[in-house]
C-alpha positions as CSV (number, residue, x, y, z in Angstrom):
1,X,0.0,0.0,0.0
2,X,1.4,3.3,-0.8
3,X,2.6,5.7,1.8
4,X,0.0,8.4,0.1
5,X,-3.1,6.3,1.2
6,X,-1.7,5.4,4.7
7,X,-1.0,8.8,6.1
8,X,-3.7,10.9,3.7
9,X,-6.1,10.7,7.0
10,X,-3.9,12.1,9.2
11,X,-4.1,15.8,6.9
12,X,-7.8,15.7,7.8
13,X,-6.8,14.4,11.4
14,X,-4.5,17.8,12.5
15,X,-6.8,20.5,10.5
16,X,-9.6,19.1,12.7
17,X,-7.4,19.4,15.5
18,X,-5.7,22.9,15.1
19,X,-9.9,24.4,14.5
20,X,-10.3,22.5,17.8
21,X,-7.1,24.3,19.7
22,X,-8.9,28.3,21.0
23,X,-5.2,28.4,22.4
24,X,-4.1,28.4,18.9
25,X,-6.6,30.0,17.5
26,X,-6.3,32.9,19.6
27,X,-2.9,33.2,20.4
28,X,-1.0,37.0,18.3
29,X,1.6,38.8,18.5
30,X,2.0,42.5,18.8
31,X,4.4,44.5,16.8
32,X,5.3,47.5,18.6
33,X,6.0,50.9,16.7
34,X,8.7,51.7,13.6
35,X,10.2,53.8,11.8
36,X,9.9,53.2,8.0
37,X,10.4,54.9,5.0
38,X,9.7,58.4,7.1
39,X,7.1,57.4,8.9
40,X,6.3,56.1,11.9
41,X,4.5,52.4,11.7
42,X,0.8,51.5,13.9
43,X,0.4,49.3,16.4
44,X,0.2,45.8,14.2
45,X,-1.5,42.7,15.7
46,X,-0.4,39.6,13.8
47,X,-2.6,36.3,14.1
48,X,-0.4,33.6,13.4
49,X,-3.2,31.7,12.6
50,X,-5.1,32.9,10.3
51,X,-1.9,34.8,8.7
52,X,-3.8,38.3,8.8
53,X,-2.6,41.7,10.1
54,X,-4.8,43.9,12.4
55,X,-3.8,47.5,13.1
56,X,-4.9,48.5,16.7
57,X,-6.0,52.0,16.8
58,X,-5.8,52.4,20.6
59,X,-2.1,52.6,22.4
60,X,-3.1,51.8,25.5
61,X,-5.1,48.8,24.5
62,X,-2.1,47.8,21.9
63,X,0.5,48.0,25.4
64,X,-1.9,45.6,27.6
65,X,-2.2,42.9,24.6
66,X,1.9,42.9,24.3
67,X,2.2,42.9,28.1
68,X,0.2,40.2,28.1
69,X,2.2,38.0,25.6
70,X,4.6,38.1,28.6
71,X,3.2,38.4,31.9
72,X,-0.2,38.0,33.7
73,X,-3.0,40.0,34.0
74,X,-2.1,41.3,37.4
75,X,0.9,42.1,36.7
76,X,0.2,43.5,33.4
77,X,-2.7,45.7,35.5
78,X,0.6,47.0,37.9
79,X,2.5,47.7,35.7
80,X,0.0,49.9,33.4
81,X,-1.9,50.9,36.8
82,X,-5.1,50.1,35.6
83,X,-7.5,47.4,37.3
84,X,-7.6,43.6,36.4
85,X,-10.9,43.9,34.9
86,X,-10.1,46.6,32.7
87,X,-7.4,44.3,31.1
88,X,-9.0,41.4,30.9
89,X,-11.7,43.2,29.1
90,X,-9.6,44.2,26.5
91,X,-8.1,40.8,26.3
92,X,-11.6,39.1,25.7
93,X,-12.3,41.2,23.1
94,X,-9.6,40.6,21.2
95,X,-9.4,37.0,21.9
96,X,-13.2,36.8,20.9
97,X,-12.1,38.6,17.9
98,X,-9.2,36.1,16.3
99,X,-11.1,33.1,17.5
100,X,-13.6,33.9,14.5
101,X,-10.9,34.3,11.7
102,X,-9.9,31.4,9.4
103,X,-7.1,30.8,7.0
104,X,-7.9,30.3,3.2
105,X,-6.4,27.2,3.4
106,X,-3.4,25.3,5.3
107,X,-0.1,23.8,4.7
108,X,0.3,20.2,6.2
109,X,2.9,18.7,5.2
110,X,2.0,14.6,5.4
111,X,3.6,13.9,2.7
112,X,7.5,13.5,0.6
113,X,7.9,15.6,-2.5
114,X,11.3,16.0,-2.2
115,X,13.9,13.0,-2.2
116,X,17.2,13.8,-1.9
117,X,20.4,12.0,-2.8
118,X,23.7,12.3,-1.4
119,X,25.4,11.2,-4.3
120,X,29.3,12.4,-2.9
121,X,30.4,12.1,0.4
122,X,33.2,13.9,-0.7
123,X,34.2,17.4,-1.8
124,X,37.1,19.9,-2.9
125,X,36.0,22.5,-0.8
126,X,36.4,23.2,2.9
127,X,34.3,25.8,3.6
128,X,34.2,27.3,7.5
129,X,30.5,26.9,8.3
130,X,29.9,23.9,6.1
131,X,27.2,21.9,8.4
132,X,27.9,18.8,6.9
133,X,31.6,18.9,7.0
134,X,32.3,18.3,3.1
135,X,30.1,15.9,3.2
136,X,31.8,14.1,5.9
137,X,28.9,14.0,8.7
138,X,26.5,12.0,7.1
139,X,26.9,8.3,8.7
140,X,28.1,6.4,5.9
141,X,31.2,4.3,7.3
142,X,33.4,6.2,4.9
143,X,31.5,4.9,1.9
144,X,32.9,8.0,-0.6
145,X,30.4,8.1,-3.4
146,X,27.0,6.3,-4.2
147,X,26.9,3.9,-6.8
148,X,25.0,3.7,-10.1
149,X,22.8,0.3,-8.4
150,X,22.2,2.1,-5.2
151,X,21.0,4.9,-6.8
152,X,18.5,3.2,-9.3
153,X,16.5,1.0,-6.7
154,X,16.6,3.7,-4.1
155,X,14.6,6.0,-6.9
156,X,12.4,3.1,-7.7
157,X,11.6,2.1,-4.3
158,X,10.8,5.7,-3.1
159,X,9.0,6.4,-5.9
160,X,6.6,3.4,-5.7
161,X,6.3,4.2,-1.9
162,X,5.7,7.9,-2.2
163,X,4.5,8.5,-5.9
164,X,4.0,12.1,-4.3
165,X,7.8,12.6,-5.3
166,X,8.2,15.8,-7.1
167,X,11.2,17.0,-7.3
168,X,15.2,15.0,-6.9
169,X,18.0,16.7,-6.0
170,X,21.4,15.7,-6.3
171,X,23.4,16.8,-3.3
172,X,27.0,16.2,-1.0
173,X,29.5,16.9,-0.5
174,X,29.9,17.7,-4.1
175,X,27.8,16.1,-6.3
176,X,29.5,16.6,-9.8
177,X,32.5,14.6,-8.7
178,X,30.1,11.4,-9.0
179,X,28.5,12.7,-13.0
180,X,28.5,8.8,-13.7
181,X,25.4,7.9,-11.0
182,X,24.0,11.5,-11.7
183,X,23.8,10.6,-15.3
184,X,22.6,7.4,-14.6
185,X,19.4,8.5,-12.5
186,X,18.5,11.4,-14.7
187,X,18.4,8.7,-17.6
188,X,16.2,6.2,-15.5
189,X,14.6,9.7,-14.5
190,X,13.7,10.7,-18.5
191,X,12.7,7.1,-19.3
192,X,10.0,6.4,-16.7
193,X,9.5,9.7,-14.8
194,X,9.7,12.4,-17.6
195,X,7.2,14.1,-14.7
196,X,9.7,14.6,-11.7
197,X,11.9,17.9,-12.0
198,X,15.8,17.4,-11.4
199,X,17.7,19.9,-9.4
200,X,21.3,19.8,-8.4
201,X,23.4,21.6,-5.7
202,X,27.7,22.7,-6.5
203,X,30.2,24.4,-5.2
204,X,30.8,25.4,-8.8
205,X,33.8,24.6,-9.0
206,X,34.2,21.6,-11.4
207,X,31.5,22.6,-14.1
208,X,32.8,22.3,-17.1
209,X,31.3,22.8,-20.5
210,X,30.2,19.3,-21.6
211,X,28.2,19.1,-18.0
212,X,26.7,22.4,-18.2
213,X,25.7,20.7,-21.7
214,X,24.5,17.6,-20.0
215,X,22.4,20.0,-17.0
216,X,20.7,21.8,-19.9
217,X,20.3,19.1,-22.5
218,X,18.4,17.7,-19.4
219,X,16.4,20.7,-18.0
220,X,18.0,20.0,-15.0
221,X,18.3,23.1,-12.5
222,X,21.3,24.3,-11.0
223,X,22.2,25.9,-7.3
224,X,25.5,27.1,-7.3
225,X,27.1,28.8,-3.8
226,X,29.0,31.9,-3.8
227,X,29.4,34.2,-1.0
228,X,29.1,37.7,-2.5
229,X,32.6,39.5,-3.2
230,X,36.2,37.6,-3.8
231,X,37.2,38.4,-0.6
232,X,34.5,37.2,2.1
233,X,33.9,33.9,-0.3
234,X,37.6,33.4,-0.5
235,X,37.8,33.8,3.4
236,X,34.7,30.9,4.1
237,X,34.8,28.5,0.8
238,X,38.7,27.5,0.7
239,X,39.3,25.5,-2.2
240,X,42.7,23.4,-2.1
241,X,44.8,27.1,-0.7
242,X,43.2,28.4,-4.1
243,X,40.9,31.7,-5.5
244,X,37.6,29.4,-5.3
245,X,35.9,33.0,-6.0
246,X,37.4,33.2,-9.9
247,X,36.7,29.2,-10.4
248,X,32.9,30.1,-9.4
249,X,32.4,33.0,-11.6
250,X,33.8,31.4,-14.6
251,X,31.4,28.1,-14.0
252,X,28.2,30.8,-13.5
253,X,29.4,32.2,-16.9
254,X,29.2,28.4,-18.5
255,X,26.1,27.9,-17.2
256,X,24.1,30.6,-18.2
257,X,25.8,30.6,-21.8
258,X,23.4,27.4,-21.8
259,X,20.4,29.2,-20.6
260,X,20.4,26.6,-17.7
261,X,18.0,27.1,-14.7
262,X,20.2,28.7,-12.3
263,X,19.8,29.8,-8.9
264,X,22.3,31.4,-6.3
265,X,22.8,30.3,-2.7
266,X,24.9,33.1,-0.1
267,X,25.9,32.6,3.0
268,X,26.1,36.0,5.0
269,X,28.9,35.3,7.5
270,X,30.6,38.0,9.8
271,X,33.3,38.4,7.5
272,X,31.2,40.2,4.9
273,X,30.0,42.3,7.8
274,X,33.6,43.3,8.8
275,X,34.5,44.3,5.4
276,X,32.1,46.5,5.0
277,X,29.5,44.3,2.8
278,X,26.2,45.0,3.5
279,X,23.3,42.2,2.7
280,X,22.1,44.9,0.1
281,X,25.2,44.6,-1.5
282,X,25.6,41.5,-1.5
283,X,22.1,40.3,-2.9
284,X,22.2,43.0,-5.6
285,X,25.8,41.6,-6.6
286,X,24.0,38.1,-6.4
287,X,21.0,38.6,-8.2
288,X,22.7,40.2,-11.1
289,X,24.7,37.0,-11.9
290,X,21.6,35.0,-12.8
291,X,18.6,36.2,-15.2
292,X,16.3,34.6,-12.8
293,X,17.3,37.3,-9.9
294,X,16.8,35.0,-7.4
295,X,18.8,34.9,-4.3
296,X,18.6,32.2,-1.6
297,X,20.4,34.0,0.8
298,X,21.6,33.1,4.7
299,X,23.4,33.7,7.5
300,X,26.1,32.0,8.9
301,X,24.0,28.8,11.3
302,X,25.1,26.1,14.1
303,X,23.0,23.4,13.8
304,X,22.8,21.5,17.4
305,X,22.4,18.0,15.7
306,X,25.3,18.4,13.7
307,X,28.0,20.4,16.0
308,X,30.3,18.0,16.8
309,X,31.4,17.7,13.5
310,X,30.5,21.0,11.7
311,X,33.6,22.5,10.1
312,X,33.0,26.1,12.1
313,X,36.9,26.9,13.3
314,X,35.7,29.7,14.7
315,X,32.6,31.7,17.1
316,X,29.9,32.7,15.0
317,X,29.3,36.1,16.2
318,X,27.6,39.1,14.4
319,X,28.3,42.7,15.9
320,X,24.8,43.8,17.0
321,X,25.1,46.6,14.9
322,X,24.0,44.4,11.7
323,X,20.6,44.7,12.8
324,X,19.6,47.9,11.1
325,X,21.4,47.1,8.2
326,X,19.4,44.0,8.0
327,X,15.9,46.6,7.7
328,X,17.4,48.5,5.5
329,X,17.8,45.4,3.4
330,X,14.4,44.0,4.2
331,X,13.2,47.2,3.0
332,X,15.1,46.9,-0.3
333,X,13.6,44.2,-1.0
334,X,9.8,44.9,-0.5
335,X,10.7,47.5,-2.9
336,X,12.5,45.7,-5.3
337,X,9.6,43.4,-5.1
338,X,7.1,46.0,-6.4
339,X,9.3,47.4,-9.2
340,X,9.6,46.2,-12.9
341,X,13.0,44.6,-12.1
342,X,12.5,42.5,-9.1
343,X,15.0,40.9,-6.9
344,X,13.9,38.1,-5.2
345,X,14.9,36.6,-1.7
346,X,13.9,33.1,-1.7
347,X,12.5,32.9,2.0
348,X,11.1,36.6,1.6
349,X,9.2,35.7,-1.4
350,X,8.2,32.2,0.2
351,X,6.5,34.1,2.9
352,X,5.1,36.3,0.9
353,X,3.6,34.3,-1.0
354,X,2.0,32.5,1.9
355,X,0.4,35.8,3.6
356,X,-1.0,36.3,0.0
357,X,-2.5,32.9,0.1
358,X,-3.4,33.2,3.2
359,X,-2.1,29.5,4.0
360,X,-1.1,28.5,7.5
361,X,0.8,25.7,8.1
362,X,0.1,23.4,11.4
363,X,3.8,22.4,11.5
364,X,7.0,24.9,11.6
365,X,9.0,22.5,10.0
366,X,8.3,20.6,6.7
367,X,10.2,17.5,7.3
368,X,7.8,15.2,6.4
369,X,8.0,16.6,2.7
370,X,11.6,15.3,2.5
371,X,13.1,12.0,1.9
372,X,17.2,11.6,1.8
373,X,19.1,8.9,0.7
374,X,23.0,9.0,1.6
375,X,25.6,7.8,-0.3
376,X,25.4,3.7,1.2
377,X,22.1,3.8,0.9
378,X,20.5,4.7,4.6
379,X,17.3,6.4,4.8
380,X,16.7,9.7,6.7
381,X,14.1,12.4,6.3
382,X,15.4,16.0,6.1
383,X,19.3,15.6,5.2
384,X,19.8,18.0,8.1
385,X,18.5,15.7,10.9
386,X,21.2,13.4,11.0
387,X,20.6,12.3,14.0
388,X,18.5,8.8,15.1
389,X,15.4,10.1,15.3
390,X,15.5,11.7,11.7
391,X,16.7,7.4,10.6
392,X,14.4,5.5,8.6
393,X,16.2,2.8,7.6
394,X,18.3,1.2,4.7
395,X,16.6,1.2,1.3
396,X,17.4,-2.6,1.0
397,X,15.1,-3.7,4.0
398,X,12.1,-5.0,2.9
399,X,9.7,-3.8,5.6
400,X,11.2,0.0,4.9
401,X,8.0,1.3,4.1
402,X,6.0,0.3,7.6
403,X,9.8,2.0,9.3
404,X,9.3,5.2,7.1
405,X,5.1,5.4,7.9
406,X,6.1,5.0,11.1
407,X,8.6,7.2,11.8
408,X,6.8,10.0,9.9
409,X,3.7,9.5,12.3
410,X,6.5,10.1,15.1
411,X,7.5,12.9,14.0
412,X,4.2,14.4,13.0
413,X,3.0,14.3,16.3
414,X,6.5,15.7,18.1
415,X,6.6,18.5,15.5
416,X,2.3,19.5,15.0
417,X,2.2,23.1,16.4
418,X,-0.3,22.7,19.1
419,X,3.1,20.2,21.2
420,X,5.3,23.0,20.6
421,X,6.0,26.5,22.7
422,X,4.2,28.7,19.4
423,X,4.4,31.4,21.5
424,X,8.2,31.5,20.9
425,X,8.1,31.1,17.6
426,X,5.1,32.9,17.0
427,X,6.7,33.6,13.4
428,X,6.7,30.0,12.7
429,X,4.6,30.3,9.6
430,X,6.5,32.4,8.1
431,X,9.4,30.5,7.8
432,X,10.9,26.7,8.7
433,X,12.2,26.5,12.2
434,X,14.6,23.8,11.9
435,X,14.6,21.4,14.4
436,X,18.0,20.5,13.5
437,X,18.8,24.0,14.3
438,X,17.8,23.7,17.8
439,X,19.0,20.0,18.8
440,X,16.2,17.7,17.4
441,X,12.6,17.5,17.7
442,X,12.7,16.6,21.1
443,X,14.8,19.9,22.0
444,X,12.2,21.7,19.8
445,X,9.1,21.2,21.0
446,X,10.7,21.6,25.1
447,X,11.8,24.7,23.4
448,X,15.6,25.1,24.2
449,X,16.3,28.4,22.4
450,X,19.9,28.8,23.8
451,X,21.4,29.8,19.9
452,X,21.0,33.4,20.3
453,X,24.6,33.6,22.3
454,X,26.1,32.6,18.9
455,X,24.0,33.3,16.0
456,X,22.2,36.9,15.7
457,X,19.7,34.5,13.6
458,X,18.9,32.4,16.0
459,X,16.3,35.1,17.4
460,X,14.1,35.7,14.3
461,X,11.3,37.6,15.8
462,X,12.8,41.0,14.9
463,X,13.7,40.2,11.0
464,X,9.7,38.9,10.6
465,X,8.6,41.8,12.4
466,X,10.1,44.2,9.9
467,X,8.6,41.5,6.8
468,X,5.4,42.0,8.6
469,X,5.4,45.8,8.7
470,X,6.8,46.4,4.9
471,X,4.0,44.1,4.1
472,X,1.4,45.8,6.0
473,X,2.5,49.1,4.0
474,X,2.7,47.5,0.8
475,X,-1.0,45.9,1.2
476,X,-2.3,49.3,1.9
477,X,-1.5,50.6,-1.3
478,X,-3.7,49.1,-3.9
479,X,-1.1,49.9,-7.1
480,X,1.7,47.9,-5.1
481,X,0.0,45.4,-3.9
482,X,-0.8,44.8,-8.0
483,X,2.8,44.5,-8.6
484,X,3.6,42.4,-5.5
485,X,1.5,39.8,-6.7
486,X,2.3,40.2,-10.1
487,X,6.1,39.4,-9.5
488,X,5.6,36.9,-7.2
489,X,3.5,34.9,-10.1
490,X,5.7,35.3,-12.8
491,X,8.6,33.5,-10.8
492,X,7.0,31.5,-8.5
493,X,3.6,30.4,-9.9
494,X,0.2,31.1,-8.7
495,X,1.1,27.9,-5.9
């Protein structure tokens, strides 16, 4: 039995659930005051769950509700100096309010569209932050690349089980040092799955002209790293003592002589803070390499699961005084967004798109859209959990489906919003929270945020606050909104 008609209840299962949960349902957050673009912002009240904005005319009422996202109602009343009653009057209201608002429509992610394949467990590059170590984390007993018959039963077995499968992605260490088993899945691909999109991850440096053939010849789409300017990249992404920056430029040139479907992937590390490169300048320098424009762009990241063998040789540590910078580049792009030539920041525009939609999603996490196969042929979900938890088992065993059903209604359950503190991570639909990020589901849901003390990122709430405020501005003003939703079509599709 497929996968698909096992767990398909379990979508209707955790709507029913979350429309059940009036703690959910009327849980917000208030965004106090900006300053933006020369004016100063409302009082915004954001309803996670429904994924609508609310400005709140009255201060003092706007004060009580974000008092009380923190303390009681006595001692929000002493510290106001108002009575009880008065505040839990206001806090009725409101709460009355949100518990009548729906989403459109919400995200559950039950089942994989995404299957992953560690193809190298090897790579050229040793990069500072690399989470997976050049590919050396993932628990493979030193097994170096996967081979062509691992890599055909693993797509037919995971395709039979989860005929969901949309996309495969060919990922490392560095993929393009094992061509042969990529050429040999995208053929088996062609013959029998002419459906499923192929995608491929590279440091860029080994593309050479017959494979940027082979990529387009194939439709096959292309994420290639690069870390802004030839200084900060060459600082982070060491390749063999040489200019990795030079090697990267020249393969983005190949590949877009070939029309190829290219994207770019930066990670924002201290070093292009300390010389003076701003995100804007970085994303613009980006986005102009590739006709598409679009950046998927990130800062520097521990993840818990994998820090005892992450190749950080140093503290991640950003000065605090990125923070404006990072709303001035927020801003940049909410404009850019509503001009004729848009730039486009992949999480940004994934957000977006959702408080266009209107689309909540019950889990902050989309694991369960994810299957990964490593390079000896073990079975994990997100290629970031590598941990046992995130195991499946070994595409070989014969009773892998019942371990992957399972293990996905595990995790399902640890990771559904309603087990989890939401009130921390009251921007969760806005973007993933990775549990891999905070030490495993487990870690998650008791909610052991102890990452701010090393990565700025780690505390999200003020970069989503900003989103939420250009957004507001921009839905306020009927001409931009047009244009908003125009761009975000034209790249991403009405889904």
């Amino acid at each position: 039995m497929e996968l698909k008609t096992k767990l398909v209840s379990k979508r209707r299962m955790y709507i029913k659930r979350a429309k059940e949960d009036n703690s959910l349902k009327s849980f917000y957050h208030i965004i106090a005051p900006q300053k933006i673009n020369g004016e100063i912002t409302p009082w915004l009240m954001f309803h996670p769950y429904s994924m609508s904005l609310y400005v709140i005319e009255s201060g003092e009422e706007a004060k009580i509700l974000k008092l009380l996202e923190r303390y009681s109602i006595k001692e929000t009343a002493r510290i106001l100096e108002i009575s009880q009653s008065k505040v839990e009057e206001i806090a009725e209201e409101y709460t009355s309010f949100l518990k009548n608002k729906e989403p459109d429509n919400f995200a559950v992610p039950i089942m994989p569209t995404s299957f992953w394949m560690i193809v190298s467990n090897i790579c050229q590059m040793k990069c500072r932050y690399c989470y997976v170590n050049s590919g050396s984390a993932y628990p493979t007993e030193h097994t170096l690349f996967m081979n062509k018959e691992t890599a055909i039963l693993s797509v037919e077995k995971i395709l039979e089980m989860a005929p969901t499968i949309a996309t495969i992605n060919f990922f490392g260490g560095e993929p393009t040092l094992n061509m042969e088993t990529v050429v040999a899945v995208t053929d088996f691909i062609k013959r029998n799955y002419p459906e499923i999109s192929m995608y491929i991850c590279t440091n860029g440096c080994t593309i050479t002209e017959d494979i940027a053939k082979f990529f387009a010849r194939n439709d096959i789409g292309v994420t290639v790293s690069i870390d802004g300017y030839k200084e900060a990249n060459n600082i982070n992404r060491k390749y063999l003592g040489k200019d990795s920056f030079s090697r990267i430029i020249k393969s983005i040139e190949t590949l877009r002589k070939y029309d190829i479907n290219l994207y770019i992937e930066a990670t924002y590390s201290p070093d292009n803070f300390i010389l003076g490169q701003a995100p804007i300048d970085i994303v613009t320098f980006l986005a102009n390499l590739t006709s598409k424009k679009v950046v998927i762009f990130k800062f520097m990241e521990i993840f818990e699961t994998l820090k005892d063998i992450q190749a950080n040789d140093f503290k991640t540590t950003y000065d605090l005084s990125l923070v404006p910078k990072f709303y001035e580049y927020l801003d940049y792009i909410f404009e850019s967004l509503t001009s004729d030539d848009p730039i486009y920041d992949s999480s940004i525009a994934f957000a977006v798109g959702l408080l266009l939609r209107k689309q909540t999603s019950l889990f902050p996490c989309p694991f369960s859209n994810f299957i990964t196969i490593l390079v000896n042929g073990d079975v994990y979900g997100c290629h970031l959990l590598m941990s046992r938890e995130g195991y499946f088992g070994n595409i070989r065993e014969n009773n892998l489906e019942d371990k992957i059903e399972s293990k996905l209604e595990y995790m399902l359950e640890r990771m559904f919003i309603s087990n989890i503190d939401y009130k921390s991570f009251w921007y969760y639909p806005l973007q993933d929270i990775c549990p891999a990020y905070y030490g495993g589901l487990e870690k998650l849901s008791q909610h052991h945020q102890n990452i701010l003390k090393e990565n700025l990122w780690g505390d999200a709430s003020f970069v989503w606050e900003r989103v939420l405020i250009n957004y507001y501005y921009i839905a306020n003003d009927k001409e931009k909104e047009k244009r908003l939703i125009e761009n975000i079509i034209k790249e991403f599709g009405k889904e």
